[in-house]
C-alpha positions in Angstrom: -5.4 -0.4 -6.5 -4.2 -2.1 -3.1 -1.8 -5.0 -4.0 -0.1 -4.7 -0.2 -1.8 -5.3 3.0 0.5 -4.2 5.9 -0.2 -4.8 9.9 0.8 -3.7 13.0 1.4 -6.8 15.4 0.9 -6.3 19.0 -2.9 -5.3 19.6 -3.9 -5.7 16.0 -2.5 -9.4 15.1 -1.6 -10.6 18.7 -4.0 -9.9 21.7 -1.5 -8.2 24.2 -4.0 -9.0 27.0 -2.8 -13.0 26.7 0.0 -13.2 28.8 -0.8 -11.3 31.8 -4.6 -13.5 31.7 -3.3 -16.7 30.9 -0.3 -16.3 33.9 -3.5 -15.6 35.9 -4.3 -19.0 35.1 -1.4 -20.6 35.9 0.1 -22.3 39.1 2.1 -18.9 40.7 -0.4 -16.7 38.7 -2.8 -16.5 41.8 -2.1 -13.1 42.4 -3.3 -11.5 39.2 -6.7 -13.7 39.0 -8.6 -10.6 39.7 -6.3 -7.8 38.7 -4.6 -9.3 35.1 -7.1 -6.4 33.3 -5.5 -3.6 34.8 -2.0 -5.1 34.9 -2.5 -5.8 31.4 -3.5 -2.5 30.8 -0.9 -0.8 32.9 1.4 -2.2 30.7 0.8 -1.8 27.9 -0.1 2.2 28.5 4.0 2.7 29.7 5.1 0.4 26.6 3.7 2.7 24.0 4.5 6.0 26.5 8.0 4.7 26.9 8.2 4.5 23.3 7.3 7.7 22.7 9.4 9.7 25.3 12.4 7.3 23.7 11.9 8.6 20.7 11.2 12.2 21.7 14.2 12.0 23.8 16.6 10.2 21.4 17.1 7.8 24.0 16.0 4.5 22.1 15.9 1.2 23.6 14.5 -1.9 21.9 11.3 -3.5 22.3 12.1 -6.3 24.8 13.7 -3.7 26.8 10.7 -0.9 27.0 8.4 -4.3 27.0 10.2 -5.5 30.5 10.9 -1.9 31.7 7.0 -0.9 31.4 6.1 -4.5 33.2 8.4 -3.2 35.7 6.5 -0.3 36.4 3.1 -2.3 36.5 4.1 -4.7 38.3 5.4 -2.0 41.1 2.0 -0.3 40.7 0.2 -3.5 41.7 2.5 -4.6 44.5 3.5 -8.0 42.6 7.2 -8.1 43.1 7.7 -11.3 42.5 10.8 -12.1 39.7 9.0 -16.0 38.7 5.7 -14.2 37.6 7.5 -11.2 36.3 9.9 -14.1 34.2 6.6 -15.5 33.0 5.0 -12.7 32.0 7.3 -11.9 29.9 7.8 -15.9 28.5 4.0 -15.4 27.4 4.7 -12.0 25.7 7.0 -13.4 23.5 3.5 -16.5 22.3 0.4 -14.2 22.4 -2.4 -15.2 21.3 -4.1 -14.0 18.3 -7.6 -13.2 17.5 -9.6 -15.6 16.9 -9.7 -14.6 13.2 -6.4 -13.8 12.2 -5.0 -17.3 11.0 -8.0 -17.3 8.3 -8.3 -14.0 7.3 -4.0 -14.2 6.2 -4.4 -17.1 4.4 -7.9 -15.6 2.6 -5.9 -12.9 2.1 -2.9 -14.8 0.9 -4.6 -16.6 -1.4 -6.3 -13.7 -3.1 -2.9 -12.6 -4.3 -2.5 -9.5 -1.8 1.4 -9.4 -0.1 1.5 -9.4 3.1 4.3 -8.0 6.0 4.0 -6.6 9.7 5.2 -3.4 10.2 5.8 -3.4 13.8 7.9 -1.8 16.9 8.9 -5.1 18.0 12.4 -6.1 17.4 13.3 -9.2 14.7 13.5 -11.4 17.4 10.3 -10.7 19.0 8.1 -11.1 15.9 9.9 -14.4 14.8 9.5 -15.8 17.7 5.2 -14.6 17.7 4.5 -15.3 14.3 6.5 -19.1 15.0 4.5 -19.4 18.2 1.2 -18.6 16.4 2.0 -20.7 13.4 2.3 -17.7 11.2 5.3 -17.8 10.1 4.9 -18.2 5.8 1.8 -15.8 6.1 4.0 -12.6 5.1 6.1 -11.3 2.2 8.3 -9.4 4.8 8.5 -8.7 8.7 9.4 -5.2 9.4 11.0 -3.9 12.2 11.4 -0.4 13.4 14.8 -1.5 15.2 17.2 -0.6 12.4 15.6 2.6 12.7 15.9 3.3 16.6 12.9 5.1 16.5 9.5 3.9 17.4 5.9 4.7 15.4 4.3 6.9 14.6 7.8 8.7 13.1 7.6 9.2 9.4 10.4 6.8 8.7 8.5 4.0 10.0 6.5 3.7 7.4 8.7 4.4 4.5 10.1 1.2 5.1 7.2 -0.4 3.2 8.2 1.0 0.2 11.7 0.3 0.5 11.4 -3.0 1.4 8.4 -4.1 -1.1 8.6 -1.4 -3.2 5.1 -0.7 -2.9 4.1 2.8 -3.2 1.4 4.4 -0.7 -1.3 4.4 -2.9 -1.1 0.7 -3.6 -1.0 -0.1 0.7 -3.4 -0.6 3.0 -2.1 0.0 6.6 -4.5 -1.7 8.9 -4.0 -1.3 12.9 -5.8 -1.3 16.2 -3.9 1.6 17.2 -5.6 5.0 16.3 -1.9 6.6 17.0 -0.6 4.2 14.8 -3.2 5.1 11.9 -3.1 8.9 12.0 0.9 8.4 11.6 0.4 6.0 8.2 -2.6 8.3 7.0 0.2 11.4 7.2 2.8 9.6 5.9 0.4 8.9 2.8 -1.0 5.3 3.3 -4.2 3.6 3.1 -5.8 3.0 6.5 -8.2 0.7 8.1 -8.5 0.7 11.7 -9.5 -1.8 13.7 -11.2 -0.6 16.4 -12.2 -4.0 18.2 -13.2 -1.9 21.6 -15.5 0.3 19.6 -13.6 3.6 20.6 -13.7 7.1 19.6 -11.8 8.6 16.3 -9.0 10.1 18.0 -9.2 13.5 17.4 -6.7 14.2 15.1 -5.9 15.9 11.5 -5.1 12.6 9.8 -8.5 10.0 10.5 -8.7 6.8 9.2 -10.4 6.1 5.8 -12.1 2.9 7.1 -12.8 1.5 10.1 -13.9 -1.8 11.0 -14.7 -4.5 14.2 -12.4 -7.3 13.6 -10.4 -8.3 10.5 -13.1 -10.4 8.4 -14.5 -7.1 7.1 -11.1 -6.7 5.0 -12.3 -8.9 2.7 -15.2 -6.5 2.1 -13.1 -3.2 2.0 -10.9 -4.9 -0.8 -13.9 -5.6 -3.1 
């Protein structure tokens, strides 16, 4: 029986896409009116490989660090060298938005009884300040952090720091990500998966697949029926 629903932030919770197309919107922001998608993109492809060679490497940094090292790189790549629009960039990263669902479906949740944390690669300060910013700040039990680690998902400690900090055992959680990576590391380590595949993607092919997979998160409800 699931009595634990566990997220991963950026991408799942928060739309990582926000802060490079709201600065596109902004006075100083001209520059990325027509290339925010693939900045955006750019970015977030050397985050999660910078995470992973960290790891790989032993040669962690945290969160903020890869975050404004990959915008680094992007930026570079786009020929926008420009240290106000890379400072806001970053500002914004720190308040994405989140889907348009996400406030209701936590507090559905919520109210159903089910607890409720992020398991994430940000650091502490990074998710206080996003779930603050979005107004999300009583929605969860616990707010975990892969920073005490210094290692980044998908390594199998990650995840045992549900059950250590909410002492729920695998069969009783429900790992839900928009992150295919991120879902074949939870279904190895054991956990209950729902994947949120909101660009309708492939299943990565991989050993561990996810046992559901679903649009948006209003079909959690459904799944937990």
């Amino acid at each position: 029986m699931i009595t634990t629903l566990v997220f991963d932030a950026y991408g799942t919770l928060f739309d990582i896409t926000s802060a490079a197309r709201r600065a596109a919107t902004e006075a100083g922001g001209e520059a990325l009116a027509q290339a925010w998608p693939r900045l955006a993109a750019d970015w977030r492809r050397k985050q999660l490989e910078y995470t992973w060679l960290r790891t790989m490497t032993g040669t962690y940094a945290d969160f903020a660090t890869v975050t404004a090292q990959s915008l680094d790189w992007a930026l570079d790549a786009h020929n926008l060298r420009d240290p106000a629009l890379r400072a806001r960039l970053l500002s914004l990263y720190e308040e994405l938005n989140t889907f348009p669902e996400v406030p209701e479906v936590l507090a559905n949740l919520k109210a159903s009884g089910y607890r409720l944390a992020i398991l994430s690669n940000g650091t502490p300060a990074m998710l206080d300040a996003a779930t603050k910013a979005a107004g999300l700040a009583d929605a969860f039990n616990a707010i975990l952090s892969v920073d005490p680690l210094r290692l980044y998902k998908p390594a199998h400690q990650v995840y045992a720091l549900v059950e250590r900090h909410l002492g729920a055992k695998p069969a009783q959680t429900l790992f839900v990500s928009s992150n295919g990576w991120d879902i074949a590391g939870a279904a190895h380590f054991g956990l209950w998966t729902a994947w949120v595949n909101r660009a309708n993607d492939p299943v990565d092919r991989l050993a561990q697949t996810p046992v559901h997979s679903i649009p948006d998160l209003t079909h959690l409800a459904r799944l937990l029926q």
